[in-house]
C-alpha positions in Angstrom: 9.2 35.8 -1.2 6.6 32.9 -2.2 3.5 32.7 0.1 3.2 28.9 0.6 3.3 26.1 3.5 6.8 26.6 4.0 7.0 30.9 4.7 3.6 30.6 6.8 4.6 27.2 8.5 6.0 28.9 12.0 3.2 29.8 14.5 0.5 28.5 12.1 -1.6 25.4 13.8 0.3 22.9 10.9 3.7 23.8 13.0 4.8 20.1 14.5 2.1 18.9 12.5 4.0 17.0 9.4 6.9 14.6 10.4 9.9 15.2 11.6 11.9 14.0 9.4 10.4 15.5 6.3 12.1 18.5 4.1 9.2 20.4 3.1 11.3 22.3 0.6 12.6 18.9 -1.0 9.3 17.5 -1.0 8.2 20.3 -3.0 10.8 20.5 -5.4 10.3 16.7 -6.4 6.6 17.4 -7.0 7.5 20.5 -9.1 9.5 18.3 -12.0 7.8 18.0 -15.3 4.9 14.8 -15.3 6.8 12.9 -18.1 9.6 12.7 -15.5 7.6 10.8 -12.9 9.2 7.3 -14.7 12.5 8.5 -14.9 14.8 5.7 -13.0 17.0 6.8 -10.1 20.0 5.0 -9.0 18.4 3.6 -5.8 15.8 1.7 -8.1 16.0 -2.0 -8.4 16.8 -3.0 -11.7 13.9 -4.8 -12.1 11.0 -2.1 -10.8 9.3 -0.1 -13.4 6.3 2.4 -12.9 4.0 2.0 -15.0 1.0 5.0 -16.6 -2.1 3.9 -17.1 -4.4 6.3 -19.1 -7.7 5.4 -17.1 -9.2 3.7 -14.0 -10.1 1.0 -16.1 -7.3 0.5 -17.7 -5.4 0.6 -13.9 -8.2 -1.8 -12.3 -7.4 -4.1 -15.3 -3.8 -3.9 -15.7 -2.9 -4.2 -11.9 -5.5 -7.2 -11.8 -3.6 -8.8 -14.5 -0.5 -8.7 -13.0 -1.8 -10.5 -10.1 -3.5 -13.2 -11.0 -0.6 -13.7 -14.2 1.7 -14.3 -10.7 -1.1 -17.0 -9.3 -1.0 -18.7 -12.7 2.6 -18.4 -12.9 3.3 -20.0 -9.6 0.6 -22.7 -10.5 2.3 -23.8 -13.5 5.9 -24.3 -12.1 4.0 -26.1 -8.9 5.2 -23.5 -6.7 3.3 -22.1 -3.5 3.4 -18.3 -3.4 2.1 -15.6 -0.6 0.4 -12.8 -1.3 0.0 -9.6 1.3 -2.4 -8.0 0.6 -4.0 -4.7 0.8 -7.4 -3.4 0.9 -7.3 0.0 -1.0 -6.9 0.2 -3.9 -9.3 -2.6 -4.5 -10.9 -2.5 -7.9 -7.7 -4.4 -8.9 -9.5 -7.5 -7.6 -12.7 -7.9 -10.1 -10.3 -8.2 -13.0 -8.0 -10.9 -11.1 -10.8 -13.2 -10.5 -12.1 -12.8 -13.8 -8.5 -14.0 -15.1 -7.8 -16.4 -13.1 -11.6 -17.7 -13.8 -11.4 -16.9 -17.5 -7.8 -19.4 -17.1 -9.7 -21.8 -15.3 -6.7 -21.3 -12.0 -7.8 -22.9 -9.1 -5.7 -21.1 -5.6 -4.9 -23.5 -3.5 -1.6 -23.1 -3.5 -2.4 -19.6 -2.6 -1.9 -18.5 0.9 -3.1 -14.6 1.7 -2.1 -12.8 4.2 -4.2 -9.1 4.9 -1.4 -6.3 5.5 -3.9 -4.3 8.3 -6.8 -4.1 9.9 -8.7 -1.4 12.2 -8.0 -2.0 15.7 -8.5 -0.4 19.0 -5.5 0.9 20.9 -4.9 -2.7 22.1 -5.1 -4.5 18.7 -8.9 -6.2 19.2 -10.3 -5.5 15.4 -13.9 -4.9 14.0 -16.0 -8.2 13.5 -15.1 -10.2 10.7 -18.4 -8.6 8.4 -18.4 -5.4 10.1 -18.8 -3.4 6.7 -15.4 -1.3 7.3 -13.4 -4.5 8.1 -10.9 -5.1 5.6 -11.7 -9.2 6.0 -15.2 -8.4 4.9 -13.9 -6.3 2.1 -11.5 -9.7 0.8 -14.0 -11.7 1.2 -16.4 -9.7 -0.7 -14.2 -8.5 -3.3 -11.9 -11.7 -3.9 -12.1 -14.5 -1.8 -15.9 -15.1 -2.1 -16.0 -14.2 -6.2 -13.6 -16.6 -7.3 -15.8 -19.4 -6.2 -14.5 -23.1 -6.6 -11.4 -21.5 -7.6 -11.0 -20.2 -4.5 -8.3 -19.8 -1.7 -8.6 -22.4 0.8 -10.1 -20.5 4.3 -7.1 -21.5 6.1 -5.2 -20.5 3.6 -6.3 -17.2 4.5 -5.0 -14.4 7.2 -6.2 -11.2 8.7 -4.3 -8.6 10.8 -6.1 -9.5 14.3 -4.3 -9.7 17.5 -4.1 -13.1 17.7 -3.0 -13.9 13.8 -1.0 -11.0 12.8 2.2 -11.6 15.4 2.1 -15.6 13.5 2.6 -13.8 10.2 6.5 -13.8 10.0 7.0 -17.4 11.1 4.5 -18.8 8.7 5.7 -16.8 5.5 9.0 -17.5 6.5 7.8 -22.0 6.5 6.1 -21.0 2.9 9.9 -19.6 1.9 11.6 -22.1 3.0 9.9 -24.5 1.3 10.6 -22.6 -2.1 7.4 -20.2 -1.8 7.0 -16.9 -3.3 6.4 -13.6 -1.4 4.5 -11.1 -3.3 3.4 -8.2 -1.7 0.3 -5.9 -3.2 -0.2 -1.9 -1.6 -0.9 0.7 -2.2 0.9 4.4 -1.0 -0.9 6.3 1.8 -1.5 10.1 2.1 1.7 10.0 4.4 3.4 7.9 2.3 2.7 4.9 4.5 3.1 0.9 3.6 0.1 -1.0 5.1 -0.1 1.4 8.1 3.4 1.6 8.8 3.8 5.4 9.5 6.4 7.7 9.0 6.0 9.1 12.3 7.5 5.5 13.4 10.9 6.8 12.4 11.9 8.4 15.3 11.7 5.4 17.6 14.6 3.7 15.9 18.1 4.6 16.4 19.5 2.8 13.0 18.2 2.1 9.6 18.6 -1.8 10.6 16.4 -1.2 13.4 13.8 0.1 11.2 13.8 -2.4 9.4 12.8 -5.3 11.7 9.8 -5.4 12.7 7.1 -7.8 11.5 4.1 -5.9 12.8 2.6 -4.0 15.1 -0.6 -4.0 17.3 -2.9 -0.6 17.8 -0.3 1.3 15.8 -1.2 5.1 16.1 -2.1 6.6 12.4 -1.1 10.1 11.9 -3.8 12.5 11.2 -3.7 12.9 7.6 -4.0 8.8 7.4 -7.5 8.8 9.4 -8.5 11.9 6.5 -7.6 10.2 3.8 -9.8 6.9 4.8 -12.6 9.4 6.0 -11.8 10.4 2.1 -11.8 7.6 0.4 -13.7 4.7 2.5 -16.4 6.0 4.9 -17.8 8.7 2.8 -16.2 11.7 4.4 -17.4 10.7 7.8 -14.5 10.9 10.1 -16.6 10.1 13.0 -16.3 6.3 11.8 -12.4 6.3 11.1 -10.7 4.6 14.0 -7.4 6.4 15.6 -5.4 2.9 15.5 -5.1 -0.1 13.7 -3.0 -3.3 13.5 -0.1 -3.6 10.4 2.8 -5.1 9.3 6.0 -4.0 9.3 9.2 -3.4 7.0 10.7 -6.8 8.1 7.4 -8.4 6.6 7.5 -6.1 3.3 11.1 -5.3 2.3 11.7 -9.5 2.4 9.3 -9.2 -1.1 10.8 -11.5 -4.3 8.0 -9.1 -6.0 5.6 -6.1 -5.7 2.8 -5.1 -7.7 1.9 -1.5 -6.3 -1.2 0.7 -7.6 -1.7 4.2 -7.0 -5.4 5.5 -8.3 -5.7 8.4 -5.8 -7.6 10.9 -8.2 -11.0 12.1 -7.3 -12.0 13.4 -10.3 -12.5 17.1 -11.7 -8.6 17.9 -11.5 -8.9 16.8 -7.4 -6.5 14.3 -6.5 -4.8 13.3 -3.3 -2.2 11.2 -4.2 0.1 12.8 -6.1 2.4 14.2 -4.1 2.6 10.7 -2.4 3.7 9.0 -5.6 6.3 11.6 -6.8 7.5 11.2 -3.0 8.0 7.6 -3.3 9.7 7.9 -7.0 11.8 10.3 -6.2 12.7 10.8 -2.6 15.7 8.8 -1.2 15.0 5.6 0.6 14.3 7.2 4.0 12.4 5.8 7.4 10.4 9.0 7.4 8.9 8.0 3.7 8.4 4.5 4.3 7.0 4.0 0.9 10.4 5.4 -0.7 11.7 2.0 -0.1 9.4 0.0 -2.8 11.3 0.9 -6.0 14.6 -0.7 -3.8 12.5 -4.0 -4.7 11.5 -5.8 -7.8 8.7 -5.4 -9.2 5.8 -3.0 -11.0 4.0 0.2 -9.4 0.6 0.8 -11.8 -0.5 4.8 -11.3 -3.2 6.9 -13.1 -1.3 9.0 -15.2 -3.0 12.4 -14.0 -1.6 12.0 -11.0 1.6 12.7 -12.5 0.5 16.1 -12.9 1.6 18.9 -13.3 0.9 19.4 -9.4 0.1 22.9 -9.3 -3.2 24.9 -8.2 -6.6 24.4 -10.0 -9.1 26.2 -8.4 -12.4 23.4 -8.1 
């Protein structure tokens, strides 16, 4: 008998821990597969998504920052306003999108941004606008501010408080209308989450169309693994900092996309990783409430990854 999660599960202090609604034994046979399988299309993919391997950081940073601002110029050229939703994490995607955009001399204003989350207490009141873990000081810093004269008009751009995030639906739905573009930009949690739409959410719906609804949601609990991975990979291993609850949007925001540029750069270097098992999840899993992120290849677009995080996922002692 193998000694893994699965045969030590019952009784141990991980028991109730992981979702619900997650096969632990179908999880782990997905990850298993072979890495140069991690592309291989499955029937539930849109026929216009494609993952994409890119052999370095660099070349990810670049490539995913291509892809954006290459949709900003796009939608310039054929006078068309587009929306973006945007992510903070990963982020390095946004140094090479100003420098495009700059290099193309492609002003933004018909640009309108709209920030998928933001830390919140329980009743959805966010961090200060240049608090140095809020995600608005992190666009402004990384995107916003760099592209200078080029730049998105300010009211052009929106942040996941408690007073702008319930507005989002009705106001991307105006910019569709009008023959706007809906682009949404993430990244795959630890959990497999969208934004912070968490799998845990599942089991308050009774229907897939249920699921589906809703725009947002205000002091949305974030499972455990969620406020480790940020304690990981944005406050320097200092849980202490991590709030319990933040504001996001939800699948009936995300899953109305006409495109997605998704980017997965989870490796910490020296064989350490934390995303891989997240990606092949999302790949390969059916479409499933419990995986929110399983429903992104169901939508056009392109999902940039590091290709080491296609493995092989098995033990390496660091």
């Amino acid at each position: 008998m193998a000694i893994n999660l699965m045969s030590t599960l019952k009784g141990s202090l991980l028991e109730g821990f992981y979702p619900a609604g997650w096969d632990l034994d179908a999880l782990d046979e997905i990850c298993s597969r072979p890495p140069e399988s991690i592309v291989r299309p499955e029937r539930w993919w849109n026929k216009r998504f494609a993952p994409l391997a890119c052999e370095s950081l660099a070349d990810f940073d670049t490539m995913m920052g291509h892809e954006i601002a290459l949709e900003i110029a796009n939608a310039k050229t054929a006078g068309k306003t587009i929306a973006f939703i945007l992510p903070v994490g990963p982020m390095g995607m946004y140094r090479w999108a100003v420098y495009f955009l700059k290099e193309w001399k492609c002003d933004c204003k018909h640009v309108h941004g709209f920030n998928m989350d933001e830390w919140s207490d329980p009743k959805g009141n966010t961090l200060p606008a240049k608090d140095p873990a809020a995600f608005q000081n992190a666009m402004e810093g990384a995107f916003y501010g760099p592209l200078g004269a080029l730049t998105v008009p300010k009211a052009q751009r929106h942040f996941a408080t408690r007073k702008e995030l319930p507005m989002y639906g009705s106001q991307i739905a105006a910019l569709r209308k009008k023959g706007g573009r809906l682009v949404t930009v993430f990244g795959i949690g630890r959990m497999c989450h969208i934004a912070f739409w968490e799998p845990h959410f599942a089991s308050e719906f009774k229907s897939l169309e249920e699921w589906k609804a809703p725009e947002f949601r205000l002091g949305a609990r974030l499972h455990p693994l969620t406020i480790e991975q940020n304690a990981i990979t944005s406050f320097k291993s200092r849980t202490t900092l991590v709030p319990a609850t933040a504001n996001t949007i939800g699948p009936g925001l995300f899953l109305q996309s006409d495109w997605i540029i998704g980017g997965a750069d989870g490796a910490l270097g020296r064989g350490m990783m934390w995303q891989g098992m997240s990606l092949w999840a999302t790949l390969h899993h059916e479409p499933t409430p419990w995986i929110p992120s399983t429903f992104m290849p169901t939508l056009a677009g392109r999902l940039f990854f590091l290709k080491e995080l296609a493995g092989p996922l098995v033990a390496e002692c660091n």
